[in-house]
N, C-alpha and C positions, 0 to 999 in steps of 0.2 A: 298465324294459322288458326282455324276454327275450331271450336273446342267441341260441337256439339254432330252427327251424322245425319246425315239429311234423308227419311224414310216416305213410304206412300201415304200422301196428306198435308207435306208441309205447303206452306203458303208462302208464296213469289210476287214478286210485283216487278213489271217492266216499264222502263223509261218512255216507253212511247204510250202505254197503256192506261185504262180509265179506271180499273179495278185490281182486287188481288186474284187470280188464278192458285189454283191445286194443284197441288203435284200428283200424276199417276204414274207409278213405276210400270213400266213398261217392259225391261230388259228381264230376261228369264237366267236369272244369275242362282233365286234359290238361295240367296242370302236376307235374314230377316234378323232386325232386331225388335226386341222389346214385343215382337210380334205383328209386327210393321216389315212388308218387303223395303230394304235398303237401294236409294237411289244412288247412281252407277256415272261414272264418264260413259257409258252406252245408254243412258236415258236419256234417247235424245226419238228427233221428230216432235210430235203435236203431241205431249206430254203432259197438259194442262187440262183441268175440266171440271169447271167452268174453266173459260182462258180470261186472257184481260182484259174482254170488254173491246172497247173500238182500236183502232193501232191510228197517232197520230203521224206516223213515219207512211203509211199510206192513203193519207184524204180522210183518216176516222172509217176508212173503210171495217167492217165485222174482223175483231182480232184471228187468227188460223196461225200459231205459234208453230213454228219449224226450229225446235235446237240441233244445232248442226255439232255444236263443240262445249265443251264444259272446261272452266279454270279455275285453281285453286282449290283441286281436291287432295283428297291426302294419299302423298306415294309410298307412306308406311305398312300399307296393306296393298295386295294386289289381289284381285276376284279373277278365278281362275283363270289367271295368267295374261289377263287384256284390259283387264277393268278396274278402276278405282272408288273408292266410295268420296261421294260427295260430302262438304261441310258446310256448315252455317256459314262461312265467308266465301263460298263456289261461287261464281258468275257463269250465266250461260250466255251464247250466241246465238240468237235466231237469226235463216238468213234473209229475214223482209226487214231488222233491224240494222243495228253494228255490234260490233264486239263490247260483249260483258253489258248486255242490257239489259238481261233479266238477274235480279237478284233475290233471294230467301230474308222471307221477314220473320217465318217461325220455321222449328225442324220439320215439324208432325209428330216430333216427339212427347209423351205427356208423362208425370208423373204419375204411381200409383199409390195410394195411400195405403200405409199399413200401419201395424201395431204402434209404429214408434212416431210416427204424426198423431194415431189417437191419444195417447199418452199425453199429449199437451193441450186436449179441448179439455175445459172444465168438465166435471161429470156432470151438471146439471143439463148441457147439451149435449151429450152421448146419445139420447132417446130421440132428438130431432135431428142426430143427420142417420144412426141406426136402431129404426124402429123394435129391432129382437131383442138388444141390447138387455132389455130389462128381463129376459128372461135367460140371459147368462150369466 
């Protein structure tokens, strides 16, 4: 099982594709984390934007991503009452592809730094990554 939630932004890559594609949540679920709308078994259709680039499963024709079905998301939670959140190990199914051809390379999740990450920069660079620094 996947340990991390997959929100609008994470980056995907498909087996027939040239590039990474974006994730855009699409489903109007109104669940967000970290500030990020959380992606859903109902984010599905043309989802991607940029998408991936040419589709080798079609002549290289212009990729136009259609997910049809989402697997290996987590059924520990359910979004009101239809939908599930996806995880770093989901596979999706476009249907110009086969099953579980697009996979997540990042969540779209990012860290924030705070107090307890500054704490370990030496003080001499405290002024170069927080310029007010010296005046607290």
């Amino acid at each position: 099982m996947g340990k991390e939630y997959i929100v609008n932004g994470a980056k995907a890559t498909c087996k027939y594709g040239k590039s990474i594609g974006v994730l855009q949540v699409n489903d109007n679920t109104g669940v967000s984390m970290n500030g990020s709308r959380t992606a859903t078994t109902k984010t599905l259709g043309n989802t991607f934007t940029p998408n991936f680039g040419s589709c080798s499963a079609h002549h290289n024709c212009p990729c136009i991503p259609n997910i049809v079905k989402w697997e290996k998301y987590y059924e520990g939670v359910s979004i009101n009452g239809e939908s599930y959140p996806l995880l770093d190990d989901s596979v999706g199914t476009c249907v110009l592809g086969s099953p579980n051809c697009i996979s997540f390379q990042h969540t779209g999740q990012y860290n924030v730094l705070g107090a307890f990450d500054f704490s370990e920069i030496p003080t001499e660079h405290i002024a170069d990554i927080c310029p007010i620094a010296d005046i607290l």
